[in-house]
Structure formats: C-alpha cells, structure tokens
C-alpha positions as a Markdown table, in Angstrom:
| # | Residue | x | y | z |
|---|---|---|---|---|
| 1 | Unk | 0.0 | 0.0 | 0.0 |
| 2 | Unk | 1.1 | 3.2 | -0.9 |
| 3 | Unk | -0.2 | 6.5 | 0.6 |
| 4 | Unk | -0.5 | 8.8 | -1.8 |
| 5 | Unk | 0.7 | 12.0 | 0.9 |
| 6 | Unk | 4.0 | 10.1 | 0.9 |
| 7 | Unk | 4.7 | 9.8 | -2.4 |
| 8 | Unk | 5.6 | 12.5 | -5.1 |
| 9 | Unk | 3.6 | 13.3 | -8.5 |
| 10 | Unk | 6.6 | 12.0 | -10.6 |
| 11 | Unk | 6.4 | 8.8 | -8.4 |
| 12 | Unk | 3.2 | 8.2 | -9.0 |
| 13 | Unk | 3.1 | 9.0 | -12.8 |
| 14 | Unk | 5.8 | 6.5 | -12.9 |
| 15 | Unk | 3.9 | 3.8 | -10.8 |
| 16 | Unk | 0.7 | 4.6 | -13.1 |
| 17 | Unk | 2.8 | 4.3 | -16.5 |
| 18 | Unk | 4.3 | 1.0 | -14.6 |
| 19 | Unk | 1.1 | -0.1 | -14.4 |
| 20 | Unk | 2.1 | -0.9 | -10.5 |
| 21 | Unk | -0.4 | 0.8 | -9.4 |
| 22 | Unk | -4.2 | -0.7 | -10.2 |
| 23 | Unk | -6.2 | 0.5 | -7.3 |
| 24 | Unk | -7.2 | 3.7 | -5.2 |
| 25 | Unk | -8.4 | 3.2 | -1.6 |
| 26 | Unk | -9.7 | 5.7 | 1.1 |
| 27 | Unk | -7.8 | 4.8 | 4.4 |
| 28 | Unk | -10.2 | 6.2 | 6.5 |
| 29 | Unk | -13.4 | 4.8 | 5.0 |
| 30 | Unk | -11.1 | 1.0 | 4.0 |
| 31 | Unk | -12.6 | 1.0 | 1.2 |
| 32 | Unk | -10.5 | 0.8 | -2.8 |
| 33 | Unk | -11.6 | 0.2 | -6.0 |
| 34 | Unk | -10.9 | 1.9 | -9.6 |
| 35 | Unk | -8.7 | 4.7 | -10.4 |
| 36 | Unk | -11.2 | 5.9 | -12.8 |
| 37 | Unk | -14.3 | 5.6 | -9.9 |
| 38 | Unk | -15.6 | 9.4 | -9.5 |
| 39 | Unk | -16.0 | 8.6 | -5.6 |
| 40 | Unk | -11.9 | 8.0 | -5.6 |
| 41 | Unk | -11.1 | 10.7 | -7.4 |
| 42 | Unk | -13.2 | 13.2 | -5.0 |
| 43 | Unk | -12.0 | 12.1 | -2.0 |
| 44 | Unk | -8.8 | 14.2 | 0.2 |
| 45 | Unk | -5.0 | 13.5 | -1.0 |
| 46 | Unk | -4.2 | 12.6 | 2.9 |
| 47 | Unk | -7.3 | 9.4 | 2.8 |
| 48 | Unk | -6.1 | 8.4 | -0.5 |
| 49 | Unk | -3.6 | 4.8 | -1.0 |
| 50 | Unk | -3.0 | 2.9 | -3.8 |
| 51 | Unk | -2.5 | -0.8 | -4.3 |
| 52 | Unk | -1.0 | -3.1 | -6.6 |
| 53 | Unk | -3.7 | -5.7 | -6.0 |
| 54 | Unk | -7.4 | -6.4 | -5.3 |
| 55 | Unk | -5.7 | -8.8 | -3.0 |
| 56 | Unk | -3.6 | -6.9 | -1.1 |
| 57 | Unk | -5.9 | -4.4 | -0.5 |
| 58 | Unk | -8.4 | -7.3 | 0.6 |
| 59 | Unk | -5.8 | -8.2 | 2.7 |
| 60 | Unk | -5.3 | -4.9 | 4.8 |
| 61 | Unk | -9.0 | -5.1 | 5.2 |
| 62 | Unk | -10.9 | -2.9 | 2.6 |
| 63 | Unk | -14.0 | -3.6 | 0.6 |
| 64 | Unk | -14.9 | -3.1 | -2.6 |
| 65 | Unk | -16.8 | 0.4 | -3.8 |
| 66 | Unk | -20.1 | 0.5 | -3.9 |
| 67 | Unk | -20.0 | 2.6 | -7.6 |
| 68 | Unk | -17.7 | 1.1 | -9.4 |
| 69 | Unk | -16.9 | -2.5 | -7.5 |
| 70 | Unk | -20.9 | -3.5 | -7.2 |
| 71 | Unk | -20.3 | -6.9 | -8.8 |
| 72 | Unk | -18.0 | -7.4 | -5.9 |
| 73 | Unk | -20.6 | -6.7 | -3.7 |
| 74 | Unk | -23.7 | -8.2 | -5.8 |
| 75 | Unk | -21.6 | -12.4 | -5.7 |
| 76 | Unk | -21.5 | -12.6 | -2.2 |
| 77 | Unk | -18.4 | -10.3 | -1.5 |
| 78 | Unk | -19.3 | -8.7 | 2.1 |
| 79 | Unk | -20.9 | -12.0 | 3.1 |
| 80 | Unk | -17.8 | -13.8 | 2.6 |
| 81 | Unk | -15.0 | -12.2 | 3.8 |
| 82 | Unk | -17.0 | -10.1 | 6.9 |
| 83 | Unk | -17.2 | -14.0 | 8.5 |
C-alpha cells in the first residue's frame, strides 16, 4: 500500500505508467476500488492509498466500492469475507 501523501507526482506517474499501481483506496473509510471511480477521485489526498492488487488491499481489510466495485458486492463479497 502506498499513501499517496508520501509519495511525489513524478512517483506516482511512474507507478501509473508502470502499471504498479491498479487501485485507489480511502484509508479512513477501508474502502479501494478503480482509479477511474468518480468517488476516488473526490476524495482528500491525505485518505487516498493505492494498491497493486485487489488482494492486497483485501488483505489490509478494505471492501470493494459501492459505484464502481458493485459486482463485488452483488456475488456474495461482504458475506464472505466479513465471516
């Protein structure tokens, strides 16, 4: 996970290029999904990570978006891992 208040523009531009950079996540609310999602890109520069996977960011304990992750949610998603 990479916050994006520690990281500079060129850093990031290189991750997104990189592709090593898939995911946005707001650290407050623990929840990521897409870097395109119009929730993510609205939300405060100090909330905001980034992951390189949708299973590392399972794995620190965030849940799928509810805009632009519903399938997620819709196949059982929160039922399974909130167990």
């Amino acid at each position: 996970m990479i916050k994006h208040i520690d990281i500079s523009t060129e850093e990031l531009k290189k991750h997104f290029k990189n592709k090593d950079i898939c995911l946005g996540g707001n650290a407050r609310l623990k929840i990521y999904g897409l870097l395109k999602c119009r929730s993510g890109k609205r939300m405060n520069k100090e909330n905001r990570v980034f992951f390189r996977s949708e299973e590392e960011a399972i794995n620190m304990g965030y849940r799928p978006c509810g805009h632009c992750l519903k399938k997620h949610i819709n196949n059982g998603f929160i039922q399974h891992h909130n167990r």
